[in-house]
C-alpha positions in Angstrom: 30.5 -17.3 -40.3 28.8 -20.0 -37.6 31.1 -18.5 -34.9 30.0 -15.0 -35.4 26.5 -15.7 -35.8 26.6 -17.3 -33.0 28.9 -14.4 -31.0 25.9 -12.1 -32.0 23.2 -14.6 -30.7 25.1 -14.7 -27.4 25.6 -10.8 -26.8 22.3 -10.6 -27.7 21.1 -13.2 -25.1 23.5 -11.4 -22.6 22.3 -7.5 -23.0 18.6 -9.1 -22.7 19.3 -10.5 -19.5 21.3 -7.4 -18.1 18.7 -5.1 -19.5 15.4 -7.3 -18.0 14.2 -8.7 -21.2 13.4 -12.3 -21.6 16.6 -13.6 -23.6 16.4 -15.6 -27.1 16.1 -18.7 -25.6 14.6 -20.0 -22.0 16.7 -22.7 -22.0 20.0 -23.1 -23.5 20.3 -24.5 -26.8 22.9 -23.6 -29.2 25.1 -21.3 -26.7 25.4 -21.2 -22.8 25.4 -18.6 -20.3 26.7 -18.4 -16.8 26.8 -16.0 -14.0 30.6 -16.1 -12.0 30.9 -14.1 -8.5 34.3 -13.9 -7.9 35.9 -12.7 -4.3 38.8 -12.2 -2.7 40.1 -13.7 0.5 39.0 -10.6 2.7 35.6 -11.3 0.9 35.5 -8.3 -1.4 34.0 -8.7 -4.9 37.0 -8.9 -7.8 35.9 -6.4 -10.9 39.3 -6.2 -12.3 39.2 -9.6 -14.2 40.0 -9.6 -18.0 38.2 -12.1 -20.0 41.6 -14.1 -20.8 41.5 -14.6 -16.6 38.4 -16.9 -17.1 38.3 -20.8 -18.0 35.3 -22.4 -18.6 35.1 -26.2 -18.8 31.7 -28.5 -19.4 32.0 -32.7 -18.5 35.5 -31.2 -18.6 36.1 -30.1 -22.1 37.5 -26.3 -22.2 35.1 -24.5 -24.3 35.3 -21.0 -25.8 34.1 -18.0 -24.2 33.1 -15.6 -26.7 31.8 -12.9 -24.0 32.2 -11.4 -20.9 29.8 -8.5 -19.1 30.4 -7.4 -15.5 27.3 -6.4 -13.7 27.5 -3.8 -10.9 25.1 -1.9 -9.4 25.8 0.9 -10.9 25.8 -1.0 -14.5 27.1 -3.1 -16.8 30.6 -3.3 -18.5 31.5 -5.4 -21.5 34.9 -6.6 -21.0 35.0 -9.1 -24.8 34.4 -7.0 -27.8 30.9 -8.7 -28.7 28.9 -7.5 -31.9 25.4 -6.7 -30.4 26.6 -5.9 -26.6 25.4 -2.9 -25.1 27.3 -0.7 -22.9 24.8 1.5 -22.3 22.4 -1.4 -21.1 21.0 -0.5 -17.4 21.8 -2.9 -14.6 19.1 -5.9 -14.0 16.6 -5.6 -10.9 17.4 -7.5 -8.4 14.5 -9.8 -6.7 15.7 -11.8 -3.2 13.2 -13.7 -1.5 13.2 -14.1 1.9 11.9 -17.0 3.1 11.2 -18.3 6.6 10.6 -22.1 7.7 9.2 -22.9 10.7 11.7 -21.5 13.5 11.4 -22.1 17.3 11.0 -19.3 19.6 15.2 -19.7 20.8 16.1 -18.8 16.8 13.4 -16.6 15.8 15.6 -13.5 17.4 18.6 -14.4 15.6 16.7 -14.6 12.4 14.9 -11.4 12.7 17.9 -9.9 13.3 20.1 -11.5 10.3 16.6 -10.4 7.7 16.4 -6.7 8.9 20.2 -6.7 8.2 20.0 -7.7 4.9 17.2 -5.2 4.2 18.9 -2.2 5.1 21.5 -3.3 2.4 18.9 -3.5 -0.1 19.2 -0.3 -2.1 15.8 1.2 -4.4 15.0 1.5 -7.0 16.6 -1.9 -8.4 16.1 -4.2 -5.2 12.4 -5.9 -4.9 12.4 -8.5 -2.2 9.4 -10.3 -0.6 8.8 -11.9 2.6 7.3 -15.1 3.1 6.8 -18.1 5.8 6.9 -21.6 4.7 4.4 -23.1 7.1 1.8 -25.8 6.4 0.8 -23.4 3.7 3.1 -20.7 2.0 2.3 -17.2 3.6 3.3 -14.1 1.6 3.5 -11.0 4.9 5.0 -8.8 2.1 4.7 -8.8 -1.3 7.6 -7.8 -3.7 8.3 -4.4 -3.2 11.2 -1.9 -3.1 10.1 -0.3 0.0 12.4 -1.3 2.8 10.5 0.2 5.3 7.4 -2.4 4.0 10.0 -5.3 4.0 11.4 -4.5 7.5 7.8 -4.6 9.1 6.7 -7.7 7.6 10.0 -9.3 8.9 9.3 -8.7 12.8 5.5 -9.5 12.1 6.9 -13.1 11.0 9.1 -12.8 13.4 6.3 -12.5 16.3 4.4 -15.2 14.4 4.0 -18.9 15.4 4.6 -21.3 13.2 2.6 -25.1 13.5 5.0 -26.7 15.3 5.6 -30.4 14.8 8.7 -30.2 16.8 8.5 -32.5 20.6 8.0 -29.8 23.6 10.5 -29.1 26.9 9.2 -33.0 27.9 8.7 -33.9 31.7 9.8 -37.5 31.0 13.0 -36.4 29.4 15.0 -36.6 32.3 13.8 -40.3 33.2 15.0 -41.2 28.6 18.4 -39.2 29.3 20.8 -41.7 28.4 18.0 -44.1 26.5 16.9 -42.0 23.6 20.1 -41.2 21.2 18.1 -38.6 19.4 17.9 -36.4 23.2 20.7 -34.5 23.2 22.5 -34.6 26.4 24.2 -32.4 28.7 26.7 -30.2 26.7 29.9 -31.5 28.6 29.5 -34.9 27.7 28.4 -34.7 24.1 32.1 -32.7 24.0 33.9 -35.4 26.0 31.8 -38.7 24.8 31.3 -39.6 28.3 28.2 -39.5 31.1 24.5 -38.7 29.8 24.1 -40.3 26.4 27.0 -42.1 26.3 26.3 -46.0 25.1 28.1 -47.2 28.3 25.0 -44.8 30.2 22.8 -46.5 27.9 23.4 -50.2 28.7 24.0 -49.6 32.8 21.0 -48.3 32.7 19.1 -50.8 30.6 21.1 -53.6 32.5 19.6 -52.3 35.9 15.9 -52.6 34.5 13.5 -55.0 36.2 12.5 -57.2 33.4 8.5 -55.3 33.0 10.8 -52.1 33.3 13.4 -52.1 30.1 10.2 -53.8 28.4 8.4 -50.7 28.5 11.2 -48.3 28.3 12.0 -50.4 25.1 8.7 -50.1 23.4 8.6 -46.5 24.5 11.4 -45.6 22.8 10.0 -47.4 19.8 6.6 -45.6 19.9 9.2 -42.4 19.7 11.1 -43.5 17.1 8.7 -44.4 14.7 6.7 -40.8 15.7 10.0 -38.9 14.9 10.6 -40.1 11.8 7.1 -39.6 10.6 7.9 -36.0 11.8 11.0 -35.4 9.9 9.4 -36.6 6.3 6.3 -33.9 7.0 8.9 -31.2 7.9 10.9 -32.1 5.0 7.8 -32.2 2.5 6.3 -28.8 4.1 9.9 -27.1 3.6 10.8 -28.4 0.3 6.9 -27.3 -0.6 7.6 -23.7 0.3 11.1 -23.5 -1.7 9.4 -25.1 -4.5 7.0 -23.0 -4.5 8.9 -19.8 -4.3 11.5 -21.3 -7.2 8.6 -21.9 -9.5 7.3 -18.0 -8.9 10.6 -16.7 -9.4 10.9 -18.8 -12.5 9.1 -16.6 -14.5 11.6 -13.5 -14.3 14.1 -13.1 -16.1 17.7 -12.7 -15.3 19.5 -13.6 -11.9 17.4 -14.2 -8.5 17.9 -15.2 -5.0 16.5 -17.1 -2.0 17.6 -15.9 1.3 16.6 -19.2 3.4 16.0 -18.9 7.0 16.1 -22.7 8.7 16.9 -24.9 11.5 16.4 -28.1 9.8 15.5 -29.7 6.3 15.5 -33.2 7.0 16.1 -35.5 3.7 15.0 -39.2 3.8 15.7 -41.4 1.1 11.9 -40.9 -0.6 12.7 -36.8 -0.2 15.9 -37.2 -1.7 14.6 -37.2 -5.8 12.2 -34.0 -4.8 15.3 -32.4 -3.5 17.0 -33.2 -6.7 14.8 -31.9 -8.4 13.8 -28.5 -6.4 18.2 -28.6 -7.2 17.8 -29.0 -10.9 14.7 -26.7 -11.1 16.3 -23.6 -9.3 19.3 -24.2 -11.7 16.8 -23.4 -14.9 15.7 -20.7 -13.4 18.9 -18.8 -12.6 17.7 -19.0 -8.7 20.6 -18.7 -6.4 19.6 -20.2 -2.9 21.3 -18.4 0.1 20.6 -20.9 3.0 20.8 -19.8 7.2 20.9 -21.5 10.2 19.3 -20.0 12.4 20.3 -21.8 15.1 23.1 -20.1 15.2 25.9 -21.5 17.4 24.7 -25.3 18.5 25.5 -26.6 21.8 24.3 -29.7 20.5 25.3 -30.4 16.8 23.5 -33.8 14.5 27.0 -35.2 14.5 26.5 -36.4 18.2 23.3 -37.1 17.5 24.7 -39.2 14.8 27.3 -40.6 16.5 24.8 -42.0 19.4 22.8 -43.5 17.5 25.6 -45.4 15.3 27.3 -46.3 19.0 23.5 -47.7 19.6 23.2 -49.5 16.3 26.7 -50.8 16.8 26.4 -52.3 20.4 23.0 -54.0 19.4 24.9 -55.7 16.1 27.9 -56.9 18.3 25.1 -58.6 20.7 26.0 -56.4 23.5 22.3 -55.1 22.9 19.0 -56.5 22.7 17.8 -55.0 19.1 14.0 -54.8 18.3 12.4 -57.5 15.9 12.0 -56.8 12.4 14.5 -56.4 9.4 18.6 -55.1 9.7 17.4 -52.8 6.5 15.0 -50.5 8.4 18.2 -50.0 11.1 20.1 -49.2 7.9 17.3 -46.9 6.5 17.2 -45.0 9.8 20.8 -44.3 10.2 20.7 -43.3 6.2 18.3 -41.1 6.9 19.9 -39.6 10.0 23.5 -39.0 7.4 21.4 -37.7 4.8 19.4 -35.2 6.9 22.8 -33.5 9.1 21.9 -29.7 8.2 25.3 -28.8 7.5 25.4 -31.1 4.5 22.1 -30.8 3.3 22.2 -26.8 3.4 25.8 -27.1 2.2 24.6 -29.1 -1.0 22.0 -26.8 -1.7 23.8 -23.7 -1.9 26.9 -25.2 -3.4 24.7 -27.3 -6.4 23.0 -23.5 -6.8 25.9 -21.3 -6.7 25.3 -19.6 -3.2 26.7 -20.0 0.4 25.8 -21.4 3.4 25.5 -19.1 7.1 26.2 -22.1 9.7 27.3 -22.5 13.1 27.4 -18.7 13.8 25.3 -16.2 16.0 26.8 -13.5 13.7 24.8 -13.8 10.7 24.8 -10.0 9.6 28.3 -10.0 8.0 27.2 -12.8 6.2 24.0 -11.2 4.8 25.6 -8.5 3.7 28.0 -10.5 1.9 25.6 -12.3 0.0 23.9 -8.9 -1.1 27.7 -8.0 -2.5 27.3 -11.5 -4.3 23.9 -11.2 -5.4 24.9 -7.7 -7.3 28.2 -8.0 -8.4 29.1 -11.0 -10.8 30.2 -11.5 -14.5 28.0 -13.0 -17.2 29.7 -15.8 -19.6 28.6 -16.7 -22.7 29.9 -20.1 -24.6 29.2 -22.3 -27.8 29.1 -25.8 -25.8 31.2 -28.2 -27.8 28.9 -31.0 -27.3 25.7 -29.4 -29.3 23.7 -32.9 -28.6 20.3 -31.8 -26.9 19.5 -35.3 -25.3 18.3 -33.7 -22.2 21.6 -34.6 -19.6 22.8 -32.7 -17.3 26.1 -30.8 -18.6 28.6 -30.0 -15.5 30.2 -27.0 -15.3 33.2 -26.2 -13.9 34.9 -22.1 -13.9 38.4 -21.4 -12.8 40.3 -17.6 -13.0 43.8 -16.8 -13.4 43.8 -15.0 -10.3 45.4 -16.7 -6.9 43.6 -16.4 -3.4 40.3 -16.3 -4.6 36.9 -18.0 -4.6 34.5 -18.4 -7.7 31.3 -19.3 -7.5 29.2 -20.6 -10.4 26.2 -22.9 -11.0 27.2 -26.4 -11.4 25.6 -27.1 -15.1 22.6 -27.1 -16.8 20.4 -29.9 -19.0 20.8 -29.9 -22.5 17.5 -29.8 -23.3 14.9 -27.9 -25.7 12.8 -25.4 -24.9 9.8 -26.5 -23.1 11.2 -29.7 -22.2 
């Protein structure tokens, strides 16, 4: 009797979110829900799945799926004989955000490119989408609307817009710190064959062939521009963690299945940013916000691994003695090349789409087949509904883990929820 009851809650909670209602229950307590993509390995969407092809697992315990909807554009299909579904029930509307950070003027192009290409696959009525530029405040240049033609003008007026930029200019004296400052990049044949410009055996013939009031002012240089690029990289982190907050939290209050469409270059990550990036994690999780993030860079010449790499050749050189190392504690030298790990954009993009169920667009000046892969994504998925075995509501977070009987294929799902009440 508690399993049927329960079967109905569920379907219930299911043709609410596929029909835009608000569902029973804001946050799961006595069942669970979660949206699957599932693709091929040409990238196309698989809609043939049975519900005996799924397995769901939480903390890894196999729990009990009692239903399965597909949701297409054109509708939705109940594939588990649910009391209470609806087949009739029309599809959700979709709402994307797209969201700009600060860009330079080499990646806005690329950008405005990859955004008007995922426009044109939006499709009215069902597709709202707003554009927005997280900047030292959160601009809205389009409001949610299902007007493409609205969308695609606000994207080149973003596109044409300049950001505040905190980022160091095209410097005269950069030539003269070529080969000092691990964080320049150097020329793009040596960062590929570790030898010449920026290279640690550059570094110390060049320090070693200082007059002594020379290297002492290089040194303290150097310093001045350390210290000023890390204060740098925690305001660029807090503005762009701001703006996805902020965009999460609005988003929040729909119901059903939403996306960010995040245009970057950077989101750097020290260790004081790392709990607000847990949490910006955790909160687009509650909200069913899937987080689609770009690099707009595109194709680096110069990647954060070699910046990495020279400044750990740096750190290592000055602990062997081979060196001369500033005054003051080992720990901030740790702390520095922490945050330098912590803030590589492939891993902190990565972890943010993964944790939230989406993809990553890295490395690649053709971001268009990507876009439009993520609109495939964004439309076409299956909704799961489960009792969790574990019916404690002690607020931790529950992982979850999907698998389908299918081979050569990729499933995407959110990593878990907290077990929490509503409200809390």
């Amino acid at each position: 009797m508690r399993r049927a009851a329960l079967s109905v809650f569920l379907a219930a909670a299911l043709t609410c979110l596929v029909s835009g209602q608000q569902p029973p229950v804001k946050t799961v307590t006595t069942g669970a829900i979660v949206d699957v993509t599932v693709v091929d390995a040409k990238g196309n969407a698989v809609v043939d799945l049975a519900p005996e092809d799924f397995e769901v697992s939480e903390d890894g315990v196999r729990q009990r799926v009692v239903s399965v909807m597909l949701v297409e554009r054109g509708g939705v299909r109940p594939l588990a004989a649910a009391a209470g579904s609806d087949p009739t029930a029309t599809p959700p509307v979709g709402v994307p955000a797209i969201l700009f950070d600060r860009l330079s003027p080499e990646s806005r192009p690329l950008a405005h490119r990859a955004a008007l290409a995922y426009v044109s696959t939006l499709e009215p009525p069902h597709d709202y989408a707003g554009v927005f530029l997280a900047d030292s405040a959160l601009r809205t240049f389009q409001p949610f609307t299902n007007e493409r033609a609205k969308l695609g003008r606000a994207v080149d007026a973003i596109s044409a817009t300049a950001p505040a930029n905190t980022a160091a200019a095209a410097e005269p004296e950069r030539k003269r710190l070529n080969g000092l400052d691990p964080n320049l990049p150097p020329t793009a044949g040596a960062e590929s064959s570790g030898a010449g410009l920026g290279s640690i055996a550059e570094r110390e013939y060049r320090l070693k062939n200082m007059a002594g009031p020379e290297k002492r002012m290089a040194q303290i240089e150097l310093r001045m521009r350390e210290g000023y690029a890390r204060f740098i990289a925690e305001l660029d982190g807090q503005w762009s963690l701001a703006g996805l907050r902020a965009v999460v939290s609005g988003l929040s209050e729909l119901p059903g299945r939403k996306s960010i469409l995040y245009f970057t270059e950077k989101l750097p990550i020290t260790d004081r940013l790392k709990p607000r990036f847990d949490a910006l994690i955790g909160e687009a999780n509650r909200a069913n916000i899937t987080v689609y993030p770009v690099d707009a860079s595109g194709l680096r010449v110069h990647s954060t691994e070699g910046q990495l790499k020279r400044n750990i050749d740096v750190a290592g050189a000055q602990g062997l003695g081979d060196e001369q190392r500033d005054k003051g504690a080992w720990t901030k030298d740790l702390e520095r090349q922490n945050d330098l790990l912590n803030s590589r954009v492939g891993a902190v993009l990565g972890r943010l789409a993964k944790d939230t169920g989406g993809f990553v667009l890295e490395n690649t000046n053709d971001l268009a087949a990507g876009v439009a892969r993520m609109q495939l994504e964004r439309t076409t998925y299956y909704l799961l509904a489960y009792q969790p075995t574990n019916t404690k509501l002690d607020g931790k977070f529950r992982k979850i883990t999907v698998k389908v009987k299918r081979p050569k294929t990729t499933v995407r799902a959110r990593l878990g929820y907290l077990a929490a009440q509503v409200g809390q």
